[in-house]
N, C-alpha and C positions, 0 to 999 in steps of 0.2 A: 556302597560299592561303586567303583567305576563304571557304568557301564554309560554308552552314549549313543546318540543317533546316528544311524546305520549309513551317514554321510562321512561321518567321522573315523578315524584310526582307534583300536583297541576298544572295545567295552564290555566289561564284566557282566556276564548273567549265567544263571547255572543251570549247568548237566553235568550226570554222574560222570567221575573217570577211574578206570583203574587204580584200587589201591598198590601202593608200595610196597615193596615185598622184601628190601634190604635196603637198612640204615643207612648203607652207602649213595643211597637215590635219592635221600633226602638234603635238601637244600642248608645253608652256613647254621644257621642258629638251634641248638636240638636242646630236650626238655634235659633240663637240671635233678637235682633230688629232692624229692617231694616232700611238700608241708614246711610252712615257715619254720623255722626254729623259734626257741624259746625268746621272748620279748623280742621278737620279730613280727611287724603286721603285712601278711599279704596280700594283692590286692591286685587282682586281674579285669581285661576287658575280652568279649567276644563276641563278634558281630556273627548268630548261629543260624541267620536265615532260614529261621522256621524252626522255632523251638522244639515244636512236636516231633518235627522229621530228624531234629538233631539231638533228641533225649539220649538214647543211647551213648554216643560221644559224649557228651552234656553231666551225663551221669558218673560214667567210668572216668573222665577228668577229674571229675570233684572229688570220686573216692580217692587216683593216686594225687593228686594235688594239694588238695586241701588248705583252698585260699581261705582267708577272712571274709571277704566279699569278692564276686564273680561281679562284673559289669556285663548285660548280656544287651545289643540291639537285634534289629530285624525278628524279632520274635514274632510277628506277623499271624497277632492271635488277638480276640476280641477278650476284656476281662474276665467276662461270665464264664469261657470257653479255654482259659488258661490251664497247662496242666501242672496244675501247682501239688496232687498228691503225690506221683514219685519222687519228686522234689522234698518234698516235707517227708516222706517217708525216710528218707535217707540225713532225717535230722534238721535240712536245711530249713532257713525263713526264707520265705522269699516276698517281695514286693516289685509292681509289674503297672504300666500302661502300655496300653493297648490300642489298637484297631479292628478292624476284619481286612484280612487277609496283607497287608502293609504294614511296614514302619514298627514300631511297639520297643519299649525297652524294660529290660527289668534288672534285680542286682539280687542277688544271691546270697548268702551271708549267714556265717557261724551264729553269730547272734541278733536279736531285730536290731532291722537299722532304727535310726531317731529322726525323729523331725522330721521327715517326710514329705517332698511336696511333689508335685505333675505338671506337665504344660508349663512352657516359657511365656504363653500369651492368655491364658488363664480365659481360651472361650472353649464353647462348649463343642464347634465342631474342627480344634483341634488339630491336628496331624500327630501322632504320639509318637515322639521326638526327644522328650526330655523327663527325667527326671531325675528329683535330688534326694538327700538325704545326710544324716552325719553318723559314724561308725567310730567309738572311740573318741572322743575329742576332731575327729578329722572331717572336714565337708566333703562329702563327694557327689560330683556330678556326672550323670550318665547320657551322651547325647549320641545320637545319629540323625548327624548332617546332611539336607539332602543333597541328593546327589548333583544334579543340572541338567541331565539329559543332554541338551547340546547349548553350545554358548549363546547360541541367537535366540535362545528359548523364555521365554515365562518362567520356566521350571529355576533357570538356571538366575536369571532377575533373584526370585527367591530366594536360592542358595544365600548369594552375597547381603540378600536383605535380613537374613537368619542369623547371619556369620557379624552381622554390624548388630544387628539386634542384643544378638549373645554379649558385644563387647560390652553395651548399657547396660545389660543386667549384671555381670560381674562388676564394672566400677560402681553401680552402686550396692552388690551384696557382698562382695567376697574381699574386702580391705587384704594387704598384700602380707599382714603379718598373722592371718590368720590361716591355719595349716588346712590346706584344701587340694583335691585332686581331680582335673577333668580328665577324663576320655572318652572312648568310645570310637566307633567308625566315623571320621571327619573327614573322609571324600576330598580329603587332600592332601596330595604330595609335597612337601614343603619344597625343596628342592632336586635338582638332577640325581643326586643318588638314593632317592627315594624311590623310585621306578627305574623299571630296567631298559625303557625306550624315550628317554625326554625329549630327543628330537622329533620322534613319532607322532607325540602326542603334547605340541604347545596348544594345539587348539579342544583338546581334551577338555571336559568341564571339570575334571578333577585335576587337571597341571597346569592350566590356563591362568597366565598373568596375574589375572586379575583375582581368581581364586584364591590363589598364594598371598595376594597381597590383602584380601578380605583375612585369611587365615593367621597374617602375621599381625595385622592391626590387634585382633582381638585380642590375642597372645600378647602384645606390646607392654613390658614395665609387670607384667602379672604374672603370667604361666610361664615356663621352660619346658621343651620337651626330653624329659627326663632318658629316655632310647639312646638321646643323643650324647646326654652328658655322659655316657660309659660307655658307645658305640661312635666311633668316627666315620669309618668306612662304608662303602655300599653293600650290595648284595643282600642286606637284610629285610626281608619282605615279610608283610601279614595278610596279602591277598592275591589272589592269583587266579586268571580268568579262566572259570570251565569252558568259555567256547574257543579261546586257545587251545590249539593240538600241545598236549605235554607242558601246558604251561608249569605247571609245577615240578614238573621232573626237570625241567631244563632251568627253574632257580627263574622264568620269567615274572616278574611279580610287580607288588605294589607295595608300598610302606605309609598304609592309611589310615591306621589303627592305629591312638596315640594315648599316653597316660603323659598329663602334661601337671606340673604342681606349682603353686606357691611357696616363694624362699623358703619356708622353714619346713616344706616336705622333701628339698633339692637337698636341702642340711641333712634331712633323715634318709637319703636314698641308700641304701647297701648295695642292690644291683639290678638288674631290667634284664629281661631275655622274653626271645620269642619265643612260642615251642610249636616248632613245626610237624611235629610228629603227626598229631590228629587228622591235620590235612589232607594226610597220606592214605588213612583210613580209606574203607568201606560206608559210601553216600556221606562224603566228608562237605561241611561249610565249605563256601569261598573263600573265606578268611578262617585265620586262626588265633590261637590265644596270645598275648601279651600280659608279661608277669613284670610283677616289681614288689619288691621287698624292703620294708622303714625298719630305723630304730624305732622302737615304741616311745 
């Protein structure tokens, strides 16, 4: 999530805000009807910062939605400590890295995923960032990118050193003819209508120059962002800062959350929508869901 040093213009971190109380308050993109159709594969991302505190939404999503796989970051839960039984109670598999109290990603999914791996840099004290897996013939990858804290920082060094990292391990795993999907929260606005203040926020670690252009290398000849290929316009946001007054009700946002694919998942796209709805909720995430829908 955006959030950045207290020098800086705009940064994401969370406190509660008033739920929504009519559809009408809610911002351009609203949830579709639920559950893929028949030979249709569904396939979401959701940055829930704090799986536990976000079970509830977490839950009631999956039953009216009912994706193939959920991509979930910030799950900000140690493995041993994950609450993986109302999850599985409700049918679902889940697989999950983790931390204490930071970072963590997991994916959610009708049936287990395959292949299975963790960690982009395969040590043992990690940052838990990454994992993959394949569902159906499809690769997918689930990352949260950090963030940068501020651009003169270490943290943010990092970012860019993650984001080049990431591009060497897809050229040499992910060949472009093979049908693969990355998301997740990627801490970056790709360009001006991705957020709703770019001039505000150049020196932002999540709309900063250089970010963008870490962001676009990786992406370069591989990925698409699929939002784009059926959405041209602005205004559509997956994050929106709690320490903003009304940021959500006023459509102030971020478009950070990305389900990005390889040609032959760009072939199979039917359509992409945010659903802003949960947002609006009672002790809702910063961010919300991003959906997308394949021919099988």
């Amino acid at each position: 999530m955006p959030k950045a040093a207290a020098q800086r213009k705009t940064a994401p971190k969370t406190k509660a805000v008033p739920a929504l109380k009519k559809a009408a308050e809610r911002p351009k993109s609203q949830p579709a009807s639920a559950g893929a159709a028949p030979g249709f594969l569904k396939i979401a991302t959701f940055n829930a910062n704090s799986i536990r505190v976000r079970m509830p939404i977490l839950l009631d999503w999956l039953q009216k939605e009912k994706p193939d796989v959920l991509a979930v970051q910030e799950t900000k839960v140690q493995d041993h400590e994950f609450p993986k039984e109302p999850i599985e109670a409700q049918g679902w598999n889940v697989v999950f890295h983790g931390q204490k109290s930071y970072n963590g990603v997991a994916f959610l999914s009708r049936k287990p995923m395959q292949k299975v791996d963790m960690g982009l840099y395969k040590q043992a004290d990690e940052q838990a960032r990454f994992i993959t897996g394949e569902y159906e013939g499809v690769r997918l990858f689930n990352t949260y990118i950090p963030q940068g804290f501020d651009i003169e920082s270490e943290k943010y060094k990092y970012k860019l050193k993650y984001l080049a990292d990431l591009k060497k391990y897809f050229q040499k795993n992910v060949p472009n003819t093979q049908p693969a999907l990355w998301m997740g929260d990627l801490n970056v606005a790709r360009s001006e209508i991705d957020l709703n203040n770019p001039k505000g926020n150049q020196d932002h670690p999540c709309f900063h120059i250089d970010a963008r252009k870490a962001l676009e290398e990786t992406m370069e000849g591989k990925w698409t962002d699929l939002f784009r290929e059926k959405v041209k316009e602005g205004g559509h946001y997956t994050f929106w800062d709690m320490r903003q007054p009304s940021a959500f009700q006023r459509n102030l946002g971020w478009r950070i959350d990305l389900i990005l694919g390889t040609p032959p998942m760009v072939e199979r796209l039917r359509k992409i929508r945010i659903d802003t709805k949960p947002r609006g909720l009672e002790k809702p995430s910063d961010h919300t869901f991003l959906i997308a829908e394949f021919n099988r």
